[in-house]
VOPAGU-2260 file (C-alpha; in pm, 1 decimal, decimal comma):
REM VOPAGU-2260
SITE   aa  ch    i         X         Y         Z
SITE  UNK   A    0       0,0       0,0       0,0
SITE  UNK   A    1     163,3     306,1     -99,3
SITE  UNK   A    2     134,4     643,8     110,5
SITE  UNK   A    3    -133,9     812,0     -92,9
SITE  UNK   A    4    -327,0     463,1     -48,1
SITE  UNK   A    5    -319,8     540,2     317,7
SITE  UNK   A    6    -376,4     871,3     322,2
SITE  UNK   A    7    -708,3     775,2     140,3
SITE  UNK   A    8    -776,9     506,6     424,9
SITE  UNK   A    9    -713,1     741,0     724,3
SITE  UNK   A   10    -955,2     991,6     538,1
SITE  UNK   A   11   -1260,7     741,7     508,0
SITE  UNK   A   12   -1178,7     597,9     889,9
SITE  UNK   A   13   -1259,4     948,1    1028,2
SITE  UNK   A   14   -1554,3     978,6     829,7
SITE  UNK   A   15   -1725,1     682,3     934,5
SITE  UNK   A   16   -1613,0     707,2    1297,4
SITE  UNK   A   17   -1714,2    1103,4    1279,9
SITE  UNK   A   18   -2096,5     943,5    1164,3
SITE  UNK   A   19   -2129,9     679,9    1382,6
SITE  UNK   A   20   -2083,7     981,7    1678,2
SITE  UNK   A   21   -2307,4    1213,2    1533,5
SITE  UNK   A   22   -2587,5     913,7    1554,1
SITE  UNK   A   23   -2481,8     808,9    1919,2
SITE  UNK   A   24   -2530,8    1191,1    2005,9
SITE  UNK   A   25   -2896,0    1241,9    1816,8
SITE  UNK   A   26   -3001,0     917,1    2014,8
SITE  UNK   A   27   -2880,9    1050,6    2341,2
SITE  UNK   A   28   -3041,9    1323,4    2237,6
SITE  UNK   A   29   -3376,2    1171,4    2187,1
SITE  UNK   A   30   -3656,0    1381,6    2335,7
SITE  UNK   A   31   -3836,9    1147,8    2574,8
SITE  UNK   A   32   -4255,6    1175,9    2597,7
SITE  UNK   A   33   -4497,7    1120,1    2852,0
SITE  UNK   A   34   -4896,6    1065,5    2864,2
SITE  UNK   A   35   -5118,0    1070,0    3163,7
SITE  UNK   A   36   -5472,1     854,6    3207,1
SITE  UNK   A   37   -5721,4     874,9    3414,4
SITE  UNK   A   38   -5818,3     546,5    3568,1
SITE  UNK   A   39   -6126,1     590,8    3626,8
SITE  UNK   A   40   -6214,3     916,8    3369,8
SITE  UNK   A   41   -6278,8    1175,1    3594,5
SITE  UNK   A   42   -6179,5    1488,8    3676,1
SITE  UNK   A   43   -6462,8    1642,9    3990,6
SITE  UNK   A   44   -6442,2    1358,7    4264,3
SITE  UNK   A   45   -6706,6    1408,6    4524,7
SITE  UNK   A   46   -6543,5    1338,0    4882,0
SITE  UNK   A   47   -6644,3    1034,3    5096,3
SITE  UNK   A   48   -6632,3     878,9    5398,9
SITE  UNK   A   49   -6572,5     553,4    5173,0
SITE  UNK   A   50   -6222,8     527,0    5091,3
SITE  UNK   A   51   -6173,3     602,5    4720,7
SITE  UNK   A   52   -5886,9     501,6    4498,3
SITE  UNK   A   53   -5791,6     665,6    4191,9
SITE  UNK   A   54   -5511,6     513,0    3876,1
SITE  UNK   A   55   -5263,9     787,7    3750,8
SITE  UNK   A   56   -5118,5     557,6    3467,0
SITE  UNK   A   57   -4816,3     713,9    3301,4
SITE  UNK   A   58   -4751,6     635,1    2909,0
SITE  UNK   A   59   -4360,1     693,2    2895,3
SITE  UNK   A   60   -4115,1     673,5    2598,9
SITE  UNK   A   61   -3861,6     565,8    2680,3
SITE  UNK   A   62   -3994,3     299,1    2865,4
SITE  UNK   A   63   -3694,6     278,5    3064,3
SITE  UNK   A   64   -3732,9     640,4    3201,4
SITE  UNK   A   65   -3689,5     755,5    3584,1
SITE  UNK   A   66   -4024,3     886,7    3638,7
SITE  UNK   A   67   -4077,3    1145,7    3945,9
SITE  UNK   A   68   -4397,6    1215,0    4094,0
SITE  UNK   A   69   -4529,9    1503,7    4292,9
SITE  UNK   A   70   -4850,3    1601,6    4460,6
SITE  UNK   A   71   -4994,4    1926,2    4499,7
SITE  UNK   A   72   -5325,8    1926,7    4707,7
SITE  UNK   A   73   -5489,3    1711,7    4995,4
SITE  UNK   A   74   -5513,9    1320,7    4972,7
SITE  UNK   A   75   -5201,3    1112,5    4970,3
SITE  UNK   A   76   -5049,4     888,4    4663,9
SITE  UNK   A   77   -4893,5     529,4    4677,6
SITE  UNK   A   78   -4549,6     522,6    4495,0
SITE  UNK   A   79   -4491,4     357,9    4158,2
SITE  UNK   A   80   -4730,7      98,2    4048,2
SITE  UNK   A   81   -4453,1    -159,2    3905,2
SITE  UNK   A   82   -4399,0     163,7    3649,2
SITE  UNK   A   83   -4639,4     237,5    3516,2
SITE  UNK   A   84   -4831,3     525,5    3801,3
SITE  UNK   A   85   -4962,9     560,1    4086,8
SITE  UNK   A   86   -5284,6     555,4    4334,0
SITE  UNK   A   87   -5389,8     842,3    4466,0
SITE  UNK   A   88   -5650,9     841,3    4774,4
SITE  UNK   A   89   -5854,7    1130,0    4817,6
SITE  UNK   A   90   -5930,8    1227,3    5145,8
SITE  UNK   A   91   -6248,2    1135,2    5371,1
SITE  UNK   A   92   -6354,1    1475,1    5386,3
SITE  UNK   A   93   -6280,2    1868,8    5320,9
SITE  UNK   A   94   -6328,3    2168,8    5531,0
SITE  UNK   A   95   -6371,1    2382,9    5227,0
SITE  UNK   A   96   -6679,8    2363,3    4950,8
SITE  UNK   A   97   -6408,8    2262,7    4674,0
SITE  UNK   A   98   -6026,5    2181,2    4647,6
SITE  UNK   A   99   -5777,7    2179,7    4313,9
SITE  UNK   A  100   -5536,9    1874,9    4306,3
SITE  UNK   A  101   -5217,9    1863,4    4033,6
SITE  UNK   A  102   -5076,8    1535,4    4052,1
SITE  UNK   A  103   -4759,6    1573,8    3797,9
SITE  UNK   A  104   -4465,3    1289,4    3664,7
SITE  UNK   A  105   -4167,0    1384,1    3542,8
SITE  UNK   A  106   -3842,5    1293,3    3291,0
SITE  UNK   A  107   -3540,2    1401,5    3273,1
SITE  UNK   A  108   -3397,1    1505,4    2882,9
SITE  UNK   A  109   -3127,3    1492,3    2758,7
SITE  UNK   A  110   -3019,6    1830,5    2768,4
SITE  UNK   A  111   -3054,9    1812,4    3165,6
SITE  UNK   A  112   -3410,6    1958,0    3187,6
SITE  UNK   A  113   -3732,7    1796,3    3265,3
SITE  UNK   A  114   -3992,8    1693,4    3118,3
SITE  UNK   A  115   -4339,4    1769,7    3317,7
SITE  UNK   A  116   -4703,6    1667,2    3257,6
SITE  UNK   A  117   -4982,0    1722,1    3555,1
SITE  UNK   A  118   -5340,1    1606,1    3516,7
SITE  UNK   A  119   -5568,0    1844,3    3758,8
SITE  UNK   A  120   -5856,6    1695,6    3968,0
SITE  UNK   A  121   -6122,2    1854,7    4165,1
SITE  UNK   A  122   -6231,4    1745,3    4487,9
SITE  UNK   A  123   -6617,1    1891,3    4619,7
SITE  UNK   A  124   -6733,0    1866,7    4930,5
SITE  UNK   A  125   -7093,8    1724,1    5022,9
SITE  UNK   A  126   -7321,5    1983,2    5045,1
SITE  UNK   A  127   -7495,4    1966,2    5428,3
SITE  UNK   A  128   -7843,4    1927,6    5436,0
SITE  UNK   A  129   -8077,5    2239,8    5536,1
SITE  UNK   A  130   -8215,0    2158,9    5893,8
SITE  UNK   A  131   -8617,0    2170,3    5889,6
SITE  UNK   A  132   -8766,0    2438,5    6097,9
SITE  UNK   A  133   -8908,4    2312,2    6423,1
SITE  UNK   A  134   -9202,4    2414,5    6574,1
SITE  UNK   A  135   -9399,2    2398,6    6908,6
SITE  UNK   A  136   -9676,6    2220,0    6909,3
SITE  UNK   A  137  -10044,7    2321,0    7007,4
SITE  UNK   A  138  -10143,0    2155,1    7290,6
SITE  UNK   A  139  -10488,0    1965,0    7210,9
SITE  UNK   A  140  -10792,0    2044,5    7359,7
SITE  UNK   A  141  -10900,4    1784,6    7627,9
SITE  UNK   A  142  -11237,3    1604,5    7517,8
SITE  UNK   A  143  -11471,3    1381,8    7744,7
SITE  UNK   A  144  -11412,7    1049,3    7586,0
SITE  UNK   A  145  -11746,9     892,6    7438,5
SITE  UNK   A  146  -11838,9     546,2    7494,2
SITE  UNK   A  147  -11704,4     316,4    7230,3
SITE  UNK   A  148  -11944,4     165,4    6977,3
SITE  UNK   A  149  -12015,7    -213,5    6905,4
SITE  UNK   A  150  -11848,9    -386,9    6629,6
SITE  UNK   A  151  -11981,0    -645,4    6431,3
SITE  UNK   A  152  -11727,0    -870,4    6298,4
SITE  UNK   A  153  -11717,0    -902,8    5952,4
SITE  UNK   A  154  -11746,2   -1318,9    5795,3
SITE  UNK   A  155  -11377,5   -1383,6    5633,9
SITE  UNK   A  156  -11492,2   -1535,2    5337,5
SITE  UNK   A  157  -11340,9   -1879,9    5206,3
SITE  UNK   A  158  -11029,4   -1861,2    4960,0
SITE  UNK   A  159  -11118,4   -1961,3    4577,0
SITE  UNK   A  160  -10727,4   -1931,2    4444,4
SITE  UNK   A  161  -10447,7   -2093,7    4554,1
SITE  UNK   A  162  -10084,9   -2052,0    4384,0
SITE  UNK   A  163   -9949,5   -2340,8    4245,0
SITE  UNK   A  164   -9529,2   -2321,3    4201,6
SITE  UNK   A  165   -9409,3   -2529,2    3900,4
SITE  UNK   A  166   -9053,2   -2659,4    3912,4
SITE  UNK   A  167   -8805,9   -2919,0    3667,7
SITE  UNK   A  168   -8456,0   -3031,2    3662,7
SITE  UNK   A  169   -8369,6   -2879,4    3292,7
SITE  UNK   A  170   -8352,1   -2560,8    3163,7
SITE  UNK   A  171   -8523,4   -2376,0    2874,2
SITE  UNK   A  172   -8861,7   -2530,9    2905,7
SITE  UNK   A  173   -9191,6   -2459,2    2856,4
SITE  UNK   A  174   -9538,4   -2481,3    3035,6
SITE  UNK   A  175   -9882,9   -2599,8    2988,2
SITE  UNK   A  176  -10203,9   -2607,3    3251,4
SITE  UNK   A  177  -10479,7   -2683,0    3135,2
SITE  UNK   A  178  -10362,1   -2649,6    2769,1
SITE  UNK   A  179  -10282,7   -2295,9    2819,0
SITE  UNK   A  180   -9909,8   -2196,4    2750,8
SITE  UNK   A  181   -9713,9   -2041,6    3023,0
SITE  UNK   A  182   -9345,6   -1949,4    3051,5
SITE  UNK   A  183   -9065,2   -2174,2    3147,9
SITE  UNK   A  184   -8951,4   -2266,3    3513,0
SITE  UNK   A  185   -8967,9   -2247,1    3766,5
SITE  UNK   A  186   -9311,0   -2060,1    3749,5
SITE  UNK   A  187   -9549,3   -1959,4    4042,9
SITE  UNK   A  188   -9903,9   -1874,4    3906,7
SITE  UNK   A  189  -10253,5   -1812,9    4073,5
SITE  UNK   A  190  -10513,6   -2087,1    4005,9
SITE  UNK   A  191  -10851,5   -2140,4    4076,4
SITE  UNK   A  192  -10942,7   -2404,2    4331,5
SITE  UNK   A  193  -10992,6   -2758,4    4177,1
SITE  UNK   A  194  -10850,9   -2999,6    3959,7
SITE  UNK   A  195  -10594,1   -2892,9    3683,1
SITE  UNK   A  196  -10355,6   -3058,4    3443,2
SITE  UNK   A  197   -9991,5   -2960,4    3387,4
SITE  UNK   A  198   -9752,4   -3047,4    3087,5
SITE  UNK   A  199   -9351,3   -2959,9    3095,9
SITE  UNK   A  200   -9169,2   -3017,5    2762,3
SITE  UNK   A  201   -8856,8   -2942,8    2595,3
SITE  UNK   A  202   -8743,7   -3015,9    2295,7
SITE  UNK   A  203   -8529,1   -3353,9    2298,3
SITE  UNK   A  204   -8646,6   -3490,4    2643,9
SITE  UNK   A  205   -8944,7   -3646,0    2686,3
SITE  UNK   A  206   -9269,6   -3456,0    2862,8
SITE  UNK   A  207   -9357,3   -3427,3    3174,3
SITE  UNK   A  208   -9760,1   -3479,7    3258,9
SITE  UNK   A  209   -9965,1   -3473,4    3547,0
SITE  UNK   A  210  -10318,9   -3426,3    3660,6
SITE  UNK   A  211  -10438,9   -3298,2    4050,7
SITE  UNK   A  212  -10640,5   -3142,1    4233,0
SITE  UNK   A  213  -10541,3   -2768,1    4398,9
SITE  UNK   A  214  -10631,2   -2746,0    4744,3
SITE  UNK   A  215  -10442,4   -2507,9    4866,9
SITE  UNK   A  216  -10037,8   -2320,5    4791,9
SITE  UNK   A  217   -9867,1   -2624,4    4643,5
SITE  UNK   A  218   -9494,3   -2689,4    4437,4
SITE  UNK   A  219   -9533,1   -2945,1    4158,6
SITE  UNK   A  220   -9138,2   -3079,0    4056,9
SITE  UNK   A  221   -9121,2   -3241,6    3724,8
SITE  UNK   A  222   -8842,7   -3430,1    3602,7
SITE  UNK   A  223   -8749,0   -3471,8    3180,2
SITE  UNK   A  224   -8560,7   -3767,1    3053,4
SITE  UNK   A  225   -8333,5   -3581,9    2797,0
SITE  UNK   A  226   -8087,9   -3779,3    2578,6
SITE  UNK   A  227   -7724,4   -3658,4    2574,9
SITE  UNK   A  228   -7642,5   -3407,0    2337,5
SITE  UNK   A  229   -7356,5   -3527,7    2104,3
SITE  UNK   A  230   -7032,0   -3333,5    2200,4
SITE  UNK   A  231   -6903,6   -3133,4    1923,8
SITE  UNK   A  232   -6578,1   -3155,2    1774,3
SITE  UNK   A  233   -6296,4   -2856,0    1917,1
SITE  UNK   A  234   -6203,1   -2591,4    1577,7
SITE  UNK   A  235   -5897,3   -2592,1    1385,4
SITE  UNK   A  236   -5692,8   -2328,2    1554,5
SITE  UNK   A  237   -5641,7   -2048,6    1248,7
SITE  UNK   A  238   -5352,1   -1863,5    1463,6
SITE  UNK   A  239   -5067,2   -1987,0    1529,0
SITE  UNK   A  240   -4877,9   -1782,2    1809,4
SITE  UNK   A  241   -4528,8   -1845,9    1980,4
SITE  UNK   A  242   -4511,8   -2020,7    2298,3
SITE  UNK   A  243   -4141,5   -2070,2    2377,9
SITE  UNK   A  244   -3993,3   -1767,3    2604,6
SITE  UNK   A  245   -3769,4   -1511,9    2446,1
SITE  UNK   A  246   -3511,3   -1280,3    2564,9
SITE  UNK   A  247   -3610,3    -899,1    2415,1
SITE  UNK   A  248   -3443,0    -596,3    2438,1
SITE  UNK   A  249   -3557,1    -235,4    2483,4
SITE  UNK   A  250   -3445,3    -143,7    2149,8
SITE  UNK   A  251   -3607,4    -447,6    1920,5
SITE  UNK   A  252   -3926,4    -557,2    2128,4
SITE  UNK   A  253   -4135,2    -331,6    1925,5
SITE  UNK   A  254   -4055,5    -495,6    1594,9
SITE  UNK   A  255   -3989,7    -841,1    1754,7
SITE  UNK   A  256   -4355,9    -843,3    1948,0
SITE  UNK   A  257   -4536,0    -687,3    1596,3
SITE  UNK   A  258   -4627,1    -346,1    1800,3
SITE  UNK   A  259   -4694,0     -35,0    1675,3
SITE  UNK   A  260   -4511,8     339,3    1791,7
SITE  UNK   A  261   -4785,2     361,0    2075,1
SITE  UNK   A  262   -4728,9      11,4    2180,4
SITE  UNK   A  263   -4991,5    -145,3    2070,6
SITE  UNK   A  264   -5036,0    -480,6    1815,3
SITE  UNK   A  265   -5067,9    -399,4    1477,1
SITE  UNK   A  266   -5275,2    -691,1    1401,6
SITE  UNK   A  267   -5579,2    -788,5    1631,1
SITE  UNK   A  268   -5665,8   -1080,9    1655,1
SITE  UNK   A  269   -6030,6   -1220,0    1580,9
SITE  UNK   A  270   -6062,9   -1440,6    1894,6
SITE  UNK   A  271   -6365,9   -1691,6    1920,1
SITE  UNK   A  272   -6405,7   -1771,2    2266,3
SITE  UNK   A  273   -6539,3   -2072,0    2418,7
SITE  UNK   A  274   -6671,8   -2061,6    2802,3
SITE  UNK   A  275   -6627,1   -2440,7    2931,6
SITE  UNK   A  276   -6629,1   -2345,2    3262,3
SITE  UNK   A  277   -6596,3   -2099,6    3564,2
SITE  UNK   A  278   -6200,9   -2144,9    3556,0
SITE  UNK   A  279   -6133,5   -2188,8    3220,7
SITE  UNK   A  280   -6201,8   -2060,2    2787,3
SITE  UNK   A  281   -6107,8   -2139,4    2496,6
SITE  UNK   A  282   -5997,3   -1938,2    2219,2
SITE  UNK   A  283   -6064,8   -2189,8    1855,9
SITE  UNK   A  284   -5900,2   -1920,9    1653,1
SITE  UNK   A  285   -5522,3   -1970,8    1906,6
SITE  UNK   A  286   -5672,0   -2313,5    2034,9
SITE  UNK   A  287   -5553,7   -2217,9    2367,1
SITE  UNK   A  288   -5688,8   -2248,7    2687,2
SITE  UNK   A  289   -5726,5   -1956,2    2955,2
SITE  UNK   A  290   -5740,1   -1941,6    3266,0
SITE  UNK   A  291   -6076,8   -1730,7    3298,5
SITE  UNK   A  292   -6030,0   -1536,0    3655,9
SITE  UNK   A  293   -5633,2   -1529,4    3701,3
SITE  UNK   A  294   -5477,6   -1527,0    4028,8
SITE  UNK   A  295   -5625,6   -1341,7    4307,7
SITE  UNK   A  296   -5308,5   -1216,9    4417,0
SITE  UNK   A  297   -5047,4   -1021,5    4247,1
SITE  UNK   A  298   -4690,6   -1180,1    4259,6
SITE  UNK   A  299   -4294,5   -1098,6    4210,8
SITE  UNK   A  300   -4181,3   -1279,8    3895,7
SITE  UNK   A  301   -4042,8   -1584,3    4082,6
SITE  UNK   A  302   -4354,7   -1633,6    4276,7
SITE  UNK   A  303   -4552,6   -1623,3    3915,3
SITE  UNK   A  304   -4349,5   -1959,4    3893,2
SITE  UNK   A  305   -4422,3   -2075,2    4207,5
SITE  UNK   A  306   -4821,4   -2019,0    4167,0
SITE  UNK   A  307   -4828,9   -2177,1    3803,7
SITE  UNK   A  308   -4647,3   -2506,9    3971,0
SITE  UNK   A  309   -4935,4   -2515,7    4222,5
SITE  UNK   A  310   -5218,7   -2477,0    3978,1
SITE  UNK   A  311   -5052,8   -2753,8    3793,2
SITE  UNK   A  312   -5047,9   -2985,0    4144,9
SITE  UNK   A  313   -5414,5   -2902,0    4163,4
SITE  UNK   A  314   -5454,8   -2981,9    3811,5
SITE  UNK   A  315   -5697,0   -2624,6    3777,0
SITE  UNK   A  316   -5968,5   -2682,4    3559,8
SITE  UNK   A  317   -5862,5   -3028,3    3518,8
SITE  UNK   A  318   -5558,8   -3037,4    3322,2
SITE  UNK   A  319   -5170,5   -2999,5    3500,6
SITE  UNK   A  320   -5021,6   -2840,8    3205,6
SITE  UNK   A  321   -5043,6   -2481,5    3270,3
SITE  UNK   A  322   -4784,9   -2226,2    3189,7
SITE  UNK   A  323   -4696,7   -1836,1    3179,6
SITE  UNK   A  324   -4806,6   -1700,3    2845,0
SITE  UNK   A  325   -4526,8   -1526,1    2595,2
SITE  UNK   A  326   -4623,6   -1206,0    2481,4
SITE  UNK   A  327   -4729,8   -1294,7    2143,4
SITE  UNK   A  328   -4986,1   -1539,4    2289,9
SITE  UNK   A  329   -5113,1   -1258,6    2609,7
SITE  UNK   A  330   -5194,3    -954,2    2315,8
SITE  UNK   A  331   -5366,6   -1202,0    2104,8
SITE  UNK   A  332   -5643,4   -1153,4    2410,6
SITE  UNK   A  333   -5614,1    -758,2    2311,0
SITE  UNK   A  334   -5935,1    -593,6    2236,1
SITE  UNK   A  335   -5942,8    -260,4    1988,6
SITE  UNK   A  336   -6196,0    -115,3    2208,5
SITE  UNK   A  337   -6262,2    -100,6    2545,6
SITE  UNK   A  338   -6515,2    -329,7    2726,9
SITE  UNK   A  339   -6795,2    -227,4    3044,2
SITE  UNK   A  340   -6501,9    -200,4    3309,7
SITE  UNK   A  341   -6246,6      19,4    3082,5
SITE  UNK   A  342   -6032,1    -312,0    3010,9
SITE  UNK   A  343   -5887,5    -372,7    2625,3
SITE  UNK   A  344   -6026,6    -777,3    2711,9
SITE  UNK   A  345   -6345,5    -938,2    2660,9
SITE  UNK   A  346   -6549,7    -951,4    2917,2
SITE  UNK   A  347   -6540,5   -1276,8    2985,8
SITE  UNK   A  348   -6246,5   -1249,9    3134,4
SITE  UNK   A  349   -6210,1   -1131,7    3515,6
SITE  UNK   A  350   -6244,9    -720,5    3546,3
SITE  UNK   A  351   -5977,1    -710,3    3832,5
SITE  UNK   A  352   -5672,8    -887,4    3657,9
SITE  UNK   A  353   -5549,5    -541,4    3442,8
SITE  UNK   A  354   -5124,0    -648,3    3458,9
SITE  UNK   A  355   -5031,1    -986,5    3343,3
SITE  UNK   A  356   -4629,5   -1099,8    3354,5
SITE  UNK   A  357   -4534,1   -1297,5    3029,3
SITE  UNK   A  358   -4250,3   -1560,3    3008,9
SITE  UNK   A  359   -4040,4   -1319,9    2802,0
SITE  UNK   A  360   -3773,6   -1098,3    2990,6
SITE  UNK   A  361   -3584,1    -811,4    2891,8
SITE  UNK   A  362   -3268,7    -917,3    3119,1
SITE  UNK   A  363   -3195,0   -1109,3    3419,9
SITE  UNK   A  364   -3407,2    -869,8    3677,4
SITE  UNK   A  365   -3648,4    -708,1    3386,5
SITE  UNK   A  366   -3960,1    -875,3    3251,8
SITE  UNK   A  367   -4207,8    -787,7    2937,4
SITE  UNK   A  368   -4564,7    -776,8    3078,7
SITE  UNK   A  369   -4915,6    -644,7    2897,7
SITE  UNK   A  370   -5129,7    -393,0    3061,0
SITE  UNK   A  371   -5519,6    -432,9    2947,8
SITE  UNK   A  372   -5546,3     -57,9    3123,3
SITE  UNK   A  373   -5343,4      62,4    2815,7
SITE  UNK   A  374   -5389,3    -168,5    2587,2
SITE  UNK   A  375   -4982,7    -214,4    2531,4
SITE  UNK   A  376   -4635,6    -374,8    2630,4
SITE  UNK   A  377   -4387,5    -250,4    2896,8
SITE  UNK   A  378   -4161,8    -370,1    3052,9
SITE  UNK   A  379   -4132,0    -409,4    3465,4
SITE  UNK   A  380   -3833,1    -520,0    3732,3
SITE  UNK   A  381   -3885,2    -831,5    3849,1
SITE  UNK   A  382   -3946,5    -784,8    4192,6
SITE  UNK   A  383   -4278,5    -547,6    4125,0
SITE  UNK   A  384   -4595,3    -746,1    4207,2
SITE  UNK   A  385   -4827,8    -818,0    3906,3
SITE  UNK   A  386   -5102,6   -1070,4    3872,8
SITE  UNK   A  387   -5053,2   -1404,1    3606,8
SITE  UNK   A  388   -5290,3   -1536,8    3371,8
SITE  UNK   A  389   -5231,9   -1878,5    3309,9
SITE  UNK   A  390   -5262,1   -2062,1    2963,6
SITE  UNK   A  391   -5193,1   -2405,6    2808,4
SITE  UNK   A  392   -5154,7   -2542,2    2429,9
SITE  UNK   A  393   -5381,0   -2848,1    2396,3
């Protein structure tokens, strides 16, 4: 290589290490961004002797962001919700008619400033009801009591009705007395005294007939023979989602998980659940199983493992096969709208489960889990206490 070779070299080396600093700075230099929510939506709270809880939930980008939280006004706030906000309590009650709350998160930039939102609430006091004018009563005039008259008792005449409660060990029935059509049990009518004849059908068992005579307030229990209906066969799952844990970093989980800018999937999917019991659905378009409540209690990410070996040992719902979702398989539960109790999840699910850990991690002490508040991924430390959803393959 001769010297004007490496002149040429020693040129194009500068250049490249020159742009590869000039991106390191504009990343460092990233402006971070941060969205408050109202959990529930309001913004007037009425005070109360009840103890009230209210969600701050903090949207912030980076996800990995120090968020700081102040409080400006009475009531009191619990600190970080595995981070991701906080609860603020109102207090019980207010001296004043009306008092202005700022509850505000921030960021640090990168230029050394912060970066502040602040969502305002207002808390009113219970207006005290008017006392009612008392007044002092007349005395009443004393009167010479008069003899009482005679009473003449009147006959109590003889009942002619009598109800008659109709009862059967199906459901979905129907009716008949006396060849009129009623609706289905149980059923409590009013009939006349005498005899009467009762028919309980349904379609595929066979009828139920009687004849008696009505007395007086009686229960009439009819039992069906109904055949078996013939079970029918479980869908072709259409969705196939990933099941095995990953390791996914900050900077790739949005394109690794399929998420959008916000967070959020970019494809929904069309879910076509199956209620077979209290404790457990099915979804025929993942052909999963879910557990339908999820635990009662919210757990560190070791004792998530710990509560998924124990519903195995019970075999929950039958079956000892259960396992911690990956994220793939939690968001395919995603809804793009919100249901009755502001969750992104069907209804059928349990309203109090709104955190769920997955089996993927970000690092040794970090852990992906979805939030149904949000409707998006995030990560959270390990040792934060969120509840599990449990799910199996077959």
């Amino acid at each position: 290589m001769n010297q004007t070779e490496r002149k040429q070299l020693q040129c194009m080396s500068r250049i490249i290490i020159g742009i590869c600093l000039l991106l390191l700075c504009q990343a460092a230099m990233a402006e971070p961004t941060v969205t408050l929510t109202v959990e529930p939506d309001v913004r007037e709270i009425p005070v109360s002797p009840v103890l009230q809880q209210i969600f701050i939930i903090a949207g912030i980008d980076p996800p990995d962001a120090t968020p700081i939280w102040t409080l400006s006004g009475p009531g009191t706030f619990q600190g970080d919700l595995n981070g991701l906000g906080i609860l603020y309590r109102p207090p019980q009650q207010l001296d004043c008619g009306s008092a202005d709350v700022t509850i505000s998160v921030s960021v640090p930039k990168a230029n050394g400033t912060k970066l502040t939102e602040s969502v305002r609430l207002t808390l009113i006091a219970p207006t005290p009801p008017t006392p009612t004018p008392t007044s002092t009563p007349t005395p009443a005039p004393t009167a010479t009591p008069s003899p009482a008259p005679t009473v003449t008792p009147t006959p109590v005449p003889e009942p002619t009705t009598a109800q008659l409660t109709v009862r059967s060990n199906v459901y979905g029935d129907l009716v008949w007395i006396n060849d009129e059509e009623y609706q289905a049990t149980p059923l409590t009518v009013e009939l006349p005294l005498g005899d009467h004849r009762v028919r309980i059908q349904k379609e595929g068992c066979t009828p139920y007939e009687t004849s008696f005579a009505l007395q007086q307030d009686a229960t009439l229990r009819g039992t069906l023979a109904c055949e078996k209906p013939t079970p029918t066969p479980r869908p072709t799952p259409t969705v196939r989602l990933r099941s095995q844990p990953k390791t996914v970093s900050s900077n790739e989980f949005k394109q690794v998980f399929g998420l959008d800018a916000d967070r959020r999937p970019r494809v929904y999917v069309d879910n076509n659940f199956q209620v077979k019991s209290n404790l457990v659905v099915i979804d025929a378009a993942t052909g999963l199983t879910w557990q339908r409540t999820g635990s009662a209690e919210r757990f560190r990410y070791s004792e998530a493992h710990d509560y998924i070996r124990q519903l195995n040992r019970e075999r929950f719902g039958g079956y000892n096969d259960w396992r911690l979702p990956t994220v793939a398989e939690l968001m395919s539960l995603v809804e793009r709208r919100r249901n009755v109790h502001g969750l992104y999840i069907d209804p059928v699910f349990d309203k109090n489960v709104k955190f769920c850990w997955t089996s993927d991690n970000v690092s040794s002490g970090s852990v992906w889990l979805v939030n149904f508040i949000l409707c998006d991924v995030t990560r959270s430390n390990a040792v934060n206490h969120v509840s599990v959803r449990a799910v199996r393959s077959r």
